[in-house]
PDB file of N, CA, C and O in Angstrom:
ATOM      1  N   UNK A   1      24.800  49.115  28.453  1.00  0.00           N
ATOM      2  CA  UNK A   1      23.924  48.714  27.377  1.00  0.00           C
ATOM      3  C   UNK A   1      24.352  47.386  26.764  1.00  0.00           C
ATOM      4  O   UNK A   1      23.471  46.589  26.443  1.00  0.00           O
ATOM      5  N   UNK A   2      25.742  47.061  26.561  1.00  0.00           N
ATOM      6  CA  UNK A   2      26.099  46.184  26.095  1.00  0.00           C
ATOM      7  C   UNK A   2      26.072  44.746  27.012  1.00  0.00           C
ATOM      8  O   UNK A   2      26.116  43.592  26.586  1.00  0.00           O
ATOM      9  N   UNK A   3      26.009  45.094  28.042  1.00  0.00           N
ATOM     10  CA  UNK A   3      25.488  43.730  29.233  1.00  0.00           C
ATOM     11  C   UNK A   3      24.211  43.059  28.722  1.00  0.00           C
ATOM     12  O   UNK A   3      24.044  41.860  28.500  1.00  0.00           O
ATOM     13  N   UNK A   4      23.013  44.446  28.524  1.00  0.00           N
ATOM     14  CA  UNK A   4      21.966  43.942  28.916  1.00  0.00           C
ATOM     15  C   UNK A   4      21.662  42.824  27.242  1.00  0.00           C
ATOM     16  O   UNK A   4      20.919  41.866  27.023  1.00  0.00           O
ATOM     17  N   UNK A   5      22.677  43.597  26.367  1.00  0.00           N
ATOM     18  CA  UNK A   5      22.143  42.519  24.873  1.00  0.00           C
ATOM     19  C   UNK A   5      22.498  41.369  24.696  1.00  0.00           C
ATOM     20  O   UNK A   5      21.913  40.572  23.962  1.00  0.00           O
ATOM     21  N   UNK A   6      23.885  41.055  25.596  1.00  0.00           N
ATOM     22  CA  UNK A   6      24.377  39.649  26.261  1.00  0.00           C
ATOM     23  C   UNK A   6      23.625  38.576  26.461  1.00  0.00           C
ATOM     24  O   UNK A   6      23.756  37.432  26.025  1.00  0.00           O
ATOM     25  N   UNK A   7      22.525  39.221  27.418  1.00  0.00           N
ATOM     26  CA  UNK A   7      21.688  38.363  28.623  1.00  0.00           C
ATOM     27  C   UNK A   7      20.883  37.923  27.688  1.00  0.00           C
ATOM     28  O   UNK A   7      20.898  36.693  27.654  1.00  0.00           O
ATOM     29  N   UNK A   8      19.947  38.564  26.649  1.00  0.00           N
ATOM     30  CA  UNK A   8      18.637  38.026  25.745  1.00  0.00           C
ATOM     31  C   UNK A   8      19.302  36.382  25.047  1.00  0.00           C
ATOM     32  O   UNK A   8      20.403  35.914  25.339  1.00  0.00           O
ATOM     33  N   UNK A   9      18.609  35.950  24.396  1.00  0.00           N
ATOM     34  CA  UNK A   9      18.423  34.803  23.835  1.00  0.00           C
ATOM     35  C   UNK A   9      17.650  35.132  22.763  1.00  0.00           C
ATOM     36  O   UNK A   9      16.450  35.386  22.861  1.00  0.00           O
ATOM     37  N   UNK A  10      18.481  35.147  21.393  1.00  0.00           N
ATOM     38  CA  UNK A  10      17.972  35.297  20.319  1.00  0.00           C
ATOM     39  C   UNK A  10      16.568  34.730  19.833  1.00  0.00           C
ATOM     40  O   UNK A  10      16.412  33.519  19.679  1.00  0.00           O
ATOM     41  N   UNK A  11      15.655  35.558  19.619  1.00  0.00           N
ATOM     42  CA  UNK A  11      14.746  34.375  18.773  1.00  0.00           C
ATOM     43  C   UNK A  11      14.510  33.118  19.401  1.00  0.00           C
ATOM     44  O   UNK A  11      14.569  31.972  18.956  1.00  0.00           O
ATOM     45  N   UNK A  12      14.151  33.699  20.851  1.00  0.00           N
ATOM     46  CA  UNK A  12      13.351  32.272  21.815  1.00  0.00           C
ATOM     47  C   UNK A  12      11.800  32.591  21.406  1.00  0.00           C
ATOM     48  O   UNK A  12      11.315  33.507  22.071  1.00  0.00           O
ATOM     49  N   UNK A  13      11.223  32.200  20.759  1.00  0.00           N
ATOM     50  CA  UNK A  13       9.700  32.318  20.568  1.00  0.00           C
ATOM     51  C   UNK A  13       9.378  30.965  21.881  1.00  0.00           C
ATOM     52  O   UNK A  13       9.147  29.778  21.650  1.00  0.00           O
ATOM     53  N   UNK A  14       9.454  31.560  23.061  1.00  0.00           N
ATOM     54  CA  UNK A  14       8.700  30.367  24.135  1.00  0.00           C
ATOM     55  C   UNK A  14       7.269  30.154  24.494  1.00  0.00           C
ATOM     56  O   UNK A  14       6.825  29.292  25.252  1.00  0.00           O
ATOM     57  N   UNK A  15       6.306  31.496  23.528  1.00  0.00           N
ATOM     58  CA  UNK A  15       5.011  31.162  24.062  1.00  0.00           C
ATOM     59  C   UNK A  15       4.041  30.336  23.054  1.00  0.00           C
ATOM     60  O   UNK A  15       2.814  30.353  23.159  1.00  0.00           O
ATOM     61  N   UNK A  16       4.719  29.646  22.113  1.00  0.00           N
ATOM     62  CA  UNK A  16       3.892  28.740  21.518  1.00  0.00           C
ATOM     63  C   UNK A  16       3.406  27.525  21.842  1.00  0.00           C
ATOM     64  O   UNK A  16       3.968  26.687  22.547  1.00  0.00           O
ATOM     65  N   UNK A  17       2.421  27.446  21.350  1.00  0.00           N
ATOM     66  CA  UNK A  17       1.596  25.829  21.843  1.00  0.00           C
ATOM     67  C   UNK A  17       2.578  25.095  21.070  1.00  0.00           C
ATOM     68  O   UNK A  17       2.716  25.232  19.854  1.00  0.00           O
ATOM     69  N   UNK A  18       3.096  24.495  21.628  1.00  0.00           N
ATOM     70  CA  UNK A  18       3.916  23.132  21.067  1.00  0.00           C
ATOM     71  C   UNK A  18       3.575  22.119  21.244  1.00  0.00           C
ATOM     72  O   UNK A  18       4.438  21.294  20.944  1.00  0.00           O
ATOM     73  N   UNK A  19       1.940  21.371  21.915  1.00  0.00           N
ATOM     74  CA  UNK A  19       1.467  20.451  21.536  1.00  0.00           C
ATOM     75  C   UNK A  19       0.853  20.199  20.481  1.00  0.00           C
ATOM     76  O   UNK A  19       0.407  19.069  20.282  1.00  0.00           O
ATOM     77  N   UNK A  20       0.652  21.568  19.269  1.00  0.00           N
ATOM     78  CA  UNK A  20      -0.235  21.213  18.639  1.00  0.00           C
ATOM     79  C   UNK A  20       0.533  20.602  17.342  1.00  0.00           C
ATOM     80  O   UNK A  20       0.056  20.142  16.304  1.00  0.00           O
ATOM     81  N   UNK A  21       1.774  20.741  17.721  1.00  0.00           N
ATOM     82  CA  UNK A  21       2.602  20.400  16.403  1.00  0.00           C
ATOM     83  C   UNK A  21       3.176  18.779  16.857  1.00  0.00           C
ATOM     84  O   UNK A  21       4.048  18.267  16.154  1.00  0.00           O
ATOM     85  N   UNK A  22       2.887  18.383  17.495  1.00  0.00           N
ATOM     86  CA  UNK A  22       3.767  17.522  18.063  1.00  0.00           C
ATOM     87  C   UNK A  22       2.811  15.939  17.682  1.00  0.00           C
ATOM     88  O   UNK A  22       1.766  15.789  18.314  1.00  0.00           O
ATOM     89  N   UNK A  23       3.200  14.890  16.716  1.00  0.00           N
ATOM     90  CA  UNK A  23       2.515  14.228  16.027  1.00  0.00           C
ATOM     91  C   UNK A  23       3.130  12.772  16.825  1.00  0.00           C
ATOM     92  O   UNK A  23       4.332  12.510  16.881  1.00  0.00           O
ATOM     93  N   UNK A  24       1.932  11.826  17.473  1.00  0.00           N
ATOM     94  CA  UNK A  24       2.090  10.790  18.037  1.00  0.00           C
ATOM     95  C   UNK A  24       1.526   9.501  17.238  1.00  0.00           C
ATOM     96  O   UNK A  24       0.546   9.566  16.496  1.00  0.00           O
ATOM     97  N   UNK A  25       2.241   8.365  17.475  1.00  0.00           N
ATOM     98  CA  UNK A  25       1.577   7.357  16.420  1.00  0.00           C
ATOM     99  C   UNK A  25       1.094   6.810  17.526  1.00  0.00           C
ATOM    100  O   UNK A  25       1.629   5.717  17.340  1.00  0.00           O
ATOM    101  N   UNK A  26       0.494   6.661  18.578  1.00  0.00           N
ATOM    102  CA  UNK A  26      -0.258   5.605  19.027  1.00  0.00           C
ATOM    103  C   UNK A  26      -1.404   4.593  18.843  1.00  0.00           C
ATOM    104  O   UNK A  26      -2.020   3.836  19.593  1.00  0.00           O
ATOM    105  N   UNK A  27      -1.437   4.925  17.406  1.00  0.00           N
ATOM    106  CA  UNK A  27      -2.452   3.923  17.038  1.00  0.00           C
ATOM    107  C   UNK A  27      -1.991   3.494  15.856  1.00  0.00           C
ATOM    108  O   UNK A  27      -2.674   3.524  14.833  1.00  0.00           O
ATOM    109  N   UNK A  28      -0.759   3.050  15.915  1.00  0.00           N
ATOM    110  CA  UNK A  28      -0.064   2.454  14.696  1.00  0.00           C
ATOM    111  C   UNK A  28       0.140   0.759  14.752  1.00  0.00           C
ATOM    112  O   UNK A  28       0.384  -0.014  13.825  1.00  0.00           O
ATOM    113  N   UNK A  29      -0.056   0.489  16.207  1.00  0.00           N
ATOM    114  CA  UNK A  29      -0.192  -0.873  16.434  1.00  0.00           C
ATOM    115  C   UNK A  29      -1.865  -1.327  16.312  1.00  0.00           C
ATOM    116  O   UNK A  29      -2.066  -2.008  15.306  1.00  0.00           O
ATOM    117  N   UNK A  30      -2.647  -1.165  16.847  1.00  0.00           N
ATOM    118  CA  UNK A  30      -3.997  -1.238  16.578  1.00  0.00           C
ATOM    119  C   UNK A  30      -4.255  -0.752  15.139  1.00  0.00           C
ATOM    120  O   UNK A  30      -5.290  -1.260  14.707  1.00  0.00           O
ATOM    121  N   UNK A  31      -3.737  -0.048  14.378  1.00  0.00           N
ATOM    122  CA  UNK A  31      -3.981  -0.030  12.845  1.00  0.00           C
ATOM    123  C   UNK A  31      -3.573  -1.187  12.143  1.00  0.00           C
ATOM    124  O   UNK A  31      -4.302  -1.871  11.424  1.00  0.00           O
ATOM    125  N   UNK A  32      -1.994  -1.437  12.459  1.00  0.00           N
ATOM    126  CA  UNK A  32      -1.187  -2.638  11.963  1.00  0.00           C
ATOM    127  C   UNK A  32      -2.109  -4.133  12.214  1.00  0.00           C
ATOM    128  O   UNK A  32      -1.873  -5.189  11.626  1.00  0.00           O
ATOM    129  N   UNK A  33      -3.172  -3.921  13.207  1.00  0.00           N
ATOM    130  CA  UNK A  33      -3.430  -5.144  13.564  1.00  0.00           C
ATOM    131  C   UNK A  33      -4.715  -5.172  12.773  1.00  0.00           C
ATOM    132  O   UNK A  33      -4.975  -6.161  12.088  1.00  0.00           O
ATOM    133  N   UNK A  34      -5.567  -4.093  12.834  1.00  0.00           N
ATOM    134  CA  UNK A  34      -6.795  -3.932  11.815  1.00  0.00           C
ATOM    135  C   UNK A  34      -6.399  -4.504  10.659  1.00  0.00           C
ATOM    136  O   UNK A  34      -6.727  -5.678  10.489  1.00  0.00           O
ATOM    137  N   UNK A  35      -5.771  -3.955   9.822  1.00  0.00           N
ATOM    138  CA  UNK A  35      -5.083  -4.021   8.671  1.00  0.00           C
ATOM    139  C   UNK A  35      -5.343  -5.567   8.260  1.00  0.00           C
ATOM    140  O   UNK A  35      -6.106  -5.997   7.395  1.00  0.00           O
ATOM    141  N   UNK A  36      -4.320  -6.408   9.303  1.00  0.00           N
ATOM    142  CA  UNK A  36      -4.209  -8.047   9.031  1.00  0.00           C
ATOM    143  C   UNK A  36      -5.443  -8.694   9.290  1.00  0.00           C
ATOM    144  O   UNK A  36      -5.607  -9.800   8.776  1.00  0.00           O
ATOM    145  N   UNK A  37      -6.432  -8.159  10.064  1.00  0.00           N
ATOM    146  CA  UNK A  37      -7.270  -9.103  10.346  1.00  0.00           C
ATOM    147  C   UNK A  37      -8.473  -9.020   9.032  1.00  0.00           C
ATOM    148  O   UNK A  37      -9.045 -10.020   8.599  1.00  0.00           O
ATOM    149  N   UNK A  38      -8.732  -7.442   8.462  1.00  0.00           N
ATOM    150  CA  UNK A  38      -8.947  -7.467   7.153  1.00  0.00           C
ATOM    151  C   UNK A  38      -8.670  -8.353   6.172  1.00  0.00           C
ATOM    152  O   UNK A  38      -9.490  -9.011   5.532  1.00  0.00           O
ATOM    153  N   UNK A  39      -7.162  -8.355   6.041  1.00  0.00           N
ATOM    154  CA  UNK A  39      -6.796  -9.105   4.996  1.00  0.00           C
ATOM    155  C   UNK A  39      -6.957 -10.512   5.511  1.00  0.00           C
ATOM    156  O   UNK A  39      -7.058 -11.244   4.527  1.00  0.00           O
ATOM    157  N   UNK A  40      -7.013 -11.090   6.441  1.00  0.00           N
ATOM    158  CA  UNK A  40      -7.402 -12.345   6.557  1.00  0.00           C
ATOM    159  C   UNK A  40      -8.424 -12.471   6.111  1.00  0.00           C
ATOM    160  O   UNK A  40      -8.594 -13.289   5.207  1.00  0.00           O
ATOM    161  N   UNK A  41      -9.491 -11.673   6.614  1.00  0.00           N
ATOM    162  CA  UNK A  41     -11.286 -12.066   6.147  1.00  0.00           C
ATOM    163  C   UNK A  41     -11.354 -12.062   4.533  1.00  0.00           C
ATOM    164  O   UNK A  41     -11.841 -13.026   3.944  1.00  0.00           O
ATOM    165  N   UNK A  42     -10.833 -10.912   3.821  1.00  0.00           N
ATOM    166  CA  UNK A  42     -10.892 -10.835   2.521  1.00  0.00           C
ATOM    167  C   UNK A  42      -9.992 -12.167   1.904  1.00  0.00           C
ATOM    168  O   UNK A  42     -10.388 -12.637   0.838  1.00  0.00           O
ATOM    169  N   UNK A  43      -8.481 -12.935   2.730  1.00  0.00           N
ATOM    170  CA  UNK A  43      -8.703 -14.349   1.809  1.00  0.00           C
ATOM    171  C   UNK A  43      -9.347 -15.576   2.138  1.00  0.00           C
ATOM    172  O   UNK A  43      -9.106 -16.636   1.560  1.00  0.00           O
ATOM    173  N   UNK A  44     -10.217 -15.425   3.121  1.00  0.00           N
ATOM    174  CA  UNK A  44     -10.495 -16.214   3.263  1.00  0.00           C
ATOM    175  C   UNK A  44     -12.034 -16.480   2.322  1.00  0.00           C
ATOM    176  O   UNK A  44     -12.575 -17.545   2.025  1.00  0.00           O
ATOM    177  N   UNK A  45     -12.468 -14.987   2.004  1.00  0.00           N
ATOM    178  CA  UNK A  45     -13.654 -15.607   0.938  1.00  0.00           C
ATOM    179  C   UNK A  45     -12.775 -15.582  -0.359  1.00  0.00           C
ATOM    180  O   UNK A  45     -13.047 -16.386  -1.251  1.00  0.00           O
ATOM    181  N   UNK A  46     -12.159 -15.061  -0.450  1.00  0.00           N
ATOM    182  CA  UNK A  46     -11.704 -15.304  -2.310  1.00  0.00           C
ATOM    183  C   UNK A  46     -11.190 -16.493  -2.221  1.00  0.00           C
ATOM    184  O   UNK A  46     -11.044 -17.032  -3.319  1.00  0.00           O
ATOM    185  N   UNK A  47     -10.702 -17.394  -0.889  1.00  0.00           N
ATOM    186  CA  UNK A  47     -10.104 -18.379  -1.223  1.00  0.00           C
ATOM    187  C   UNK A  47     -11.186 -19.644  -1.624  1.00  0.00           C
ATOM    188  O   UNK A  47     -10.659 -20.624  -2.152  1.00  0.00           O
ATOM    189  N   UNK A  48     -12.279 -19.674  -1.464  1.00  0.00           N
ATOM    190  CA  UNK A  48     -13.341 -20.350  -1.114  1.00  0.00           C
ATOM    191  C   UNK A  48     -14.251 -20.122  -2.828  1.00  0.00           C
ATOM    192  O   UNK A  48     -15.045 -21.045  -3.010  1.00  0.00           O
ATOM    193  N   UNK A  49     -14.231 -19.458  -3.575  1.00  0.00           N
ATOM    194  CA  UNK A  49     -14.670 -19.098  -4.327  1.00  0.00           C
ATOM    195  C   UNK A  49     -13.790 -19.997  -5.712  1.00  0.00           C
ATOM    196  O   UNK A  49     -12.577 -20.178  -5.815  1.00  0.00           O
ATOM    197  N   UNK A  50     -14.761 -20.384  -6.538  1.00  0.00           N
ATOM    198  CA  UNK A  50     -13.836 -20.835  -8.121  1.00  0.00           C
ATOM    199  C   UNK A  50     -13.249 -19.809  -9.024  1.00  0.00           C
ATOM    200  O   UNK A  50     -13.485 -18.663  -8.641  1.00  0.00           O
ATOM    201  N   UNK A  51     -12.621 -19.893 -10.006  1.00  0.00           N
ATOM    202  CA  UNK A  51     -12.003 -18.647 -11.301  1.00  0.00           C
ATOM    203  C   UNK A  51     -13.140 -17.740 -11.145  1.00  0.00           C
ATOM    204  O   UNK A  51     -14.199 -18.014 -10.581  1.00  0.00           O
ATOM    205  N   UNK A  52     -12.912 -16.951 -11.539  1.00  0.00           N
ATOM    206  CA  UNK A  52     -14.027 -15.986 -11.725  1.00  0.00           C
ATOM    207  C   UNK A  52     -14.014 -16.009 -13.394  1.00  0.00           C
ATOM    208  O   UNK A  52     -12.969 -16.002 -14.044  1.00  0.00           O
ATOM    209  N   UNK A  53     -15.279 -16.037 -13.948  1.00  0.00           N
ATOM    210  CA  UNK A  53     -15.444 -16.334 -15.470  1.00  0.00           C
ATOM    211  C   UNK A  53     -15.174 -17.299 -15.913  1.00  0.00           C
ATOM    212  O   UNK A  53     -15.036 -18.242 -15.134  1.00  0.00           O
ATOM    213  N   UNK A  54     -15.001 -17.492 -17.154  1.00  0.00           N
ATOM    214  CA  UNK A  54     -14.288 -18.539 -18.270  1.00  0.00           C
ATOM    215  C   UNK A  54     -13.182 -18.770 -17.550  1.00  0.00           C
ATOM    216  O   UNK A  54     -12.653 -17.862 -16.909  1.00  0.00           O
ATOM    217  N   UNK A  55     -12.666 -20.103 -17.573  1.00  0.00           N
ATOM    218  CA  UNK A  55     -11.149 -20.663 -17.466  1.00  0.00           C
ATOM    219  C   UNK A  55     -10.142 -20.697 -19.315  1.00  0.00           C
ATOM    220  O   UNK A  55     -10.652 -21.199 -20.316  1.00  0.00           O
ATOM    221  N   UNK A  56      -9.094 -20.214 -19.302  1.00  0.00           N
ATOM    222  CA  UNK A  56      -9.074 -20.208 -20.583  1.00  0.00           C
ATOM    223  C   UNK A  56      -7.653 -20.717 -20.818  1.00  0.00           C
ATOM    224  O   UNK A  56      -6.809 -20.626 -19.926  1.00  0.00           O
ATOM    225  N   UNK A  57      -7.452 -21.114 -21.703  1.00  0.00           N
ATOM    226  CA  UNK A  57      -5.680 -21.963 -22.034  1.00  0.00           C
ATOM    227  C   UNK A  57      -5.035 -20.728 -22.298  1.00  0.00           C
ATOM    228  O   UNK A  57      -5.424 -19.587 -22.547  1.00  0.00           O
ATOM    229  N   UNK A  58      -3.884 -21.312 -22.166  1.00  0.00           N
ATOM    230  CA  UNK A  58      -2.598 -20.256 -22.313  1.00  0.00           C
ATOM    231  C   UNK A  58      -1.783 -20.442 -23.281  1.00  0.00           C
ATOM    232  O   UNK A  58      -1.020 -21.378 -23.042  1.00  0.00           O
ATOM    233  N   UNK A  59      -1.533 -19.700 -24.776  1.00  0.00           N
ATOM    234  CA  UNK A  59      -1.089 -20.185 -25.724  1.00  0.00           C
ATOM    235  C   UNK A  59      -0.377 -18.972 -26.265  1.00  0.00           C
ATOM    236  O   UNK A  59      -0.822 -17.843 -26.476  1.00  0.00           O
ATOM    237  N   UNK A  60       0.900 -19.494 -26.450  1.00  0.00           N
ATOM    238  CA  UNK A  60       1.937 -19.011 -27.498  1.00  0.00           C
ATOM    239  C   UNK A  60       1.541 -18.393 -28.630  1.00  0.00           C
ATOM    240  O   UNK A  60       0.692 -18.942 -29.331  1.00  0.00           O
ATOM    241  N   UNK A  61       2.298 -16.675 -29.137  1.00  0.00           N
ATOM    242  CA  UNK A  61       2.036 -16.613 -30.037  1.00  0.00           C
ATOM    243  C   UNK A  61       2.251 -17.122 -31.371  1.00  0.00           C
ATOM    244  O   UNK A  61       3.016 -18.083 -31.453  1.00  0.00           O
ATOM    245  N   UNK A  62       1.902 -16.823 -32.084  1.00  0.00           N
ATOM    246  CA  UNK A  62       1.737 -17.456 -33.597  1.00  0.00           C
ATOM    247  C   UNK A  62       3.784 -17.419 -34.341  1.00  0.00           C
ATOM    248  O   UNK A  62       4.592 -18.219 -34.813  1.00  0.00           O
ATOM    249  N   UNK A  63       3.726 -16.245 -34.064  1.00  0.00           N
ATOM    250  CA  UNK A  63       4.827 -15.440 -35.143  1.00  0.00           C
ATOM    251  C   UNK A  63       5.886 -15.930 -34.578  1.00  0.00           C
ATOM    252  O   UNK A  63       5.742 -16.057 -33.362  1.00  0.00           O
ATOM    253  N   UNK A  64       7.176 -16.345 -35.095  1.00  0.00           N
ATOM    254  CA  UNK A  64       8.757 -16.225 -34.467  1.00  0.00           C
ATOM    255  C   UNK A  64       9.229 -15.060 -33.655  1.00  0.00           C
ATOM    256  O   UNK A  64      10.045 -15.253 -32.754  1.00  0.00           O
ATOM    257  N   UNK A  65       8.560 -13.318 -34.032  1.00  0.00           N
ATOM    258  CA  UNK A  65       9.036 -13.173 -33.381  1.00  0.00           C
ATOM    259  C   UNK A  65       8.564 -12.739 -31.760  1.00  0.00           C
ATOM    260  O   UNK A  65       9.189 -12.332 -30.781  1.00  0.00           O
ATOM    261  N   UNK A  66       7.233 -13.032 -32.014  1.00  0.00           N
ATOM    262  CA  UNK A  66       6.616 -12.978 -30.598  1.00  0.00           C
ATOM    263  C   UNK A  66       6.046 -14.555 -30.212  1.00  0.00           C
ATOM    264  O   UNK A  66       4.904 -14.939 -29.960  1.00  0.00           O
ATOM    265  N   UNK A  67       7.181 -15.199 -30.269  1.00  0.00           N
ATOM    266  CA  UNK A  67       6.473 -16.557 -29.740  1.00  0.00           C
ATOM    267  C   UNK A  67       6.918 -16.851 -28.208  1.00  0.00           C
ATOM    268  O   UNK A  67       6.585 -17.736 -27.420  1.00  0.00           O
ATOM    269  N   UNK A  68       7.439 -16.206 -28.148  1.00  0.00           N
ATOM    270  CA  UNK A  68       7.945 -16.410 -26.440  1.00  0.00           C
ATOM    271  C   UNK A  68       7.058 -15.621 -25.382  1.00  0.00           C
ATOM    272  O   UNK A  68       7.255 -16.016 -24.233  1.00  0.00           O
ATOM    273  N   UNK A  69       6.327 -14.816 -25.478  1.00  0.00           N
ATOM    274  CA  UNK A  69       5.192 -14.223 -24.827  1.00  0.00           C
ATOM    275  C   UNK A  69       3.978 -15.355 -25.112  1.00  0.00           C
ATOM    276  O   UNK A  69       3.851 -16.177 -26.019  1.00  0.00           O
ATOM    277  N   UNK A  70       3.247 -15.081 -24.087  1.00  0.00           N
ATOM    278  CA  UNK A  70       2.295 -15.734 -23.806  1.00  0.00           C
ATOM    279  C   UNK A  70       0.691 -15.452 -23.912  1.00  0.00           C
ATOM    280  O   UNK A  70       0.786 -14.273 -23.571  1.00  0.00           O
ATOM    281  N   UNK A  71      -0.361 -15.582 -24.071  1.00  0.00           N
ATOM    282  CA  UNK A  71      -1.911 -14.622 -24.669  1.00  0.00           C
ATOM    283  C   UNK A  71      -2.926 -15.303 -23.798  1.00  0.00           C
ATOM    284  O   UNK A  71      -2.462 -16.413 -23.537  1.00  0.00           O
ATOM    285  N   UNK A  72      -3.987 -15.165 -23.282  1.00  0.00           N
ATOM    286  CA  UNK A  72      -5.284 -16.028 -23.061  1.00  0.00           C
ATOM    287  C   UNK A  72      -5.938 -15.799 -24.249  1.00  0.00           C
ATOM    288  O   UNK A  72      -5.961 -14.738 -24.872  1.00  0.00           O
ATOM    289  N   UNK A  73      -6.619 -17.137 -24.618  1.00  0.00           N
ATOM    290  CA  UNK A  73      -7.556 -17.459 -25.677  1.00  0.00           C
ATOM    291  C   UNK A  73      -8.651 -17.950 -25.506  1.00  0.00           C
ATOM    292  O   UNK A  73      -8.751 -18.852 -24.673  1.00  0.00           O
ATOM    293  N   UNK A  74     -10.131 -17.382 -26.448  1.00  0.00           N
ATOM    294  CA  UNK A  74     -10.888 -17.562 -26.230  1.00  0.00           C
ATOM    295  C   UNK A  74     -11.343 -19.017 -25.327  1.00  0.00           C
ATOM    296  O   UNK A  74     -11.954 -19.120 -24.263  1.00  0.00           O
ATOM    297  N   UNK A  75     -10.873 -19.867 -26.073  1.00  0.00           N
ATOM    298  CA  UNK A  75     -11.594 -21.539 -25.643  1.00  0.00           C
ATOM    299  C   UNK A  75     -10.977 -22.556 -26.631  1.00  0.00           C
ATOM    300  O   UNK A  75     -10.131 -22.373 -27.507  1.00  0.00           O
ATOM    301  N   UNK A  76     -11.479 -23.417 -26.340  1.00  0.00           N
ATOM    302  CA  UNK A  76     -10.707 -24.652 -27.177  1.00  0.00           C
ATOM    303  C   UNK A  76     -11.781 -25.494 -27.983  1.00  0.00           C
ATOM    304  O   UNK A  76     -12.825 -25.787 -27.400  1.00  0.00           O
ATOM    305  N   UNK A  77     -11.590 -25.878 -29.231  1.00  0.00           N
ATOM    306  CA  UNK A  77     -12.714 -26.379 -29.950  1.00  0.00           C
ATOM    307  C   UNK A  77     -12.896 -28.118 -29.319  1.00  0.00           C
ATOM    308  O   UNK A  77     -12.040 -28.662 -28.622  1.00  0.00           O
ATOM    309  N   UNK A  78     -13.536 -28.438 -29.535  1.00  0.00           N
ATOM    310  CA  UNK A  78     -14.260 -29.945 -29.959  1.00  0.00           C
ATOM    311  C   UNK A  78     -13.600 -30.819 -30.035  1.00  0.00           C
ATOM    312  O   UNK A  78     -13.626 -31.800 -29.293  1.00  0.00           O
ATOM    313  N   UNK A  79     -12.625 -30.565 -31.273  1.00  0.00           N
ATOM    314  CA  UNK A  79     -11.248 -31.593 -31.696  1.00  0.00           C
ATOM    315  C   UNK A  79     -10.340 -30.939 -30.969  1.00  0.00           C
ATOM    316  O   UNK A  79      -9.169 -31.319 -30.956  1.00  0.00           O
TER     317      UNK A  79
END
């Protein structure tokens, strides 16, 4: 009796589909390449295009102690 418990192999589960678990990237190069040619097309119109909206100055705040940060402001007067 003790021969025959020798011979087994614990916990061989061998009749499972093991392709279905088995995860391939082959389309990780053809994605990688999609990807860039996207982003080319998308700068190539934003590059072509002006600000979008108002252009507006960039001005310091008022106070000492937030004068080192920076704000967009409406526009600039006349004078």
């Amino acid at each position: 009796m003790a021969s025959k418990r020798n011979n087994m192999i614990p916990n061989g589960h061998f009749h499972k589909v093991w392709q279905r678990f088995v995860k391939t990237w082959f389309i990780q190069p053809m994605r990688k390449k999609r990807r860039h040619v996207n982003r080319v097309k998308k700068a190539r119109l934003v590059a072509t295009r002006p600000a979008k909206g108002a252009i507006r100055p960039i001005v310091h705040y008022p106070s000492f102690r937030y004068n080192t940060n920076q704000r967009l402001v409406r526009g600039v007067s006349l004078e």
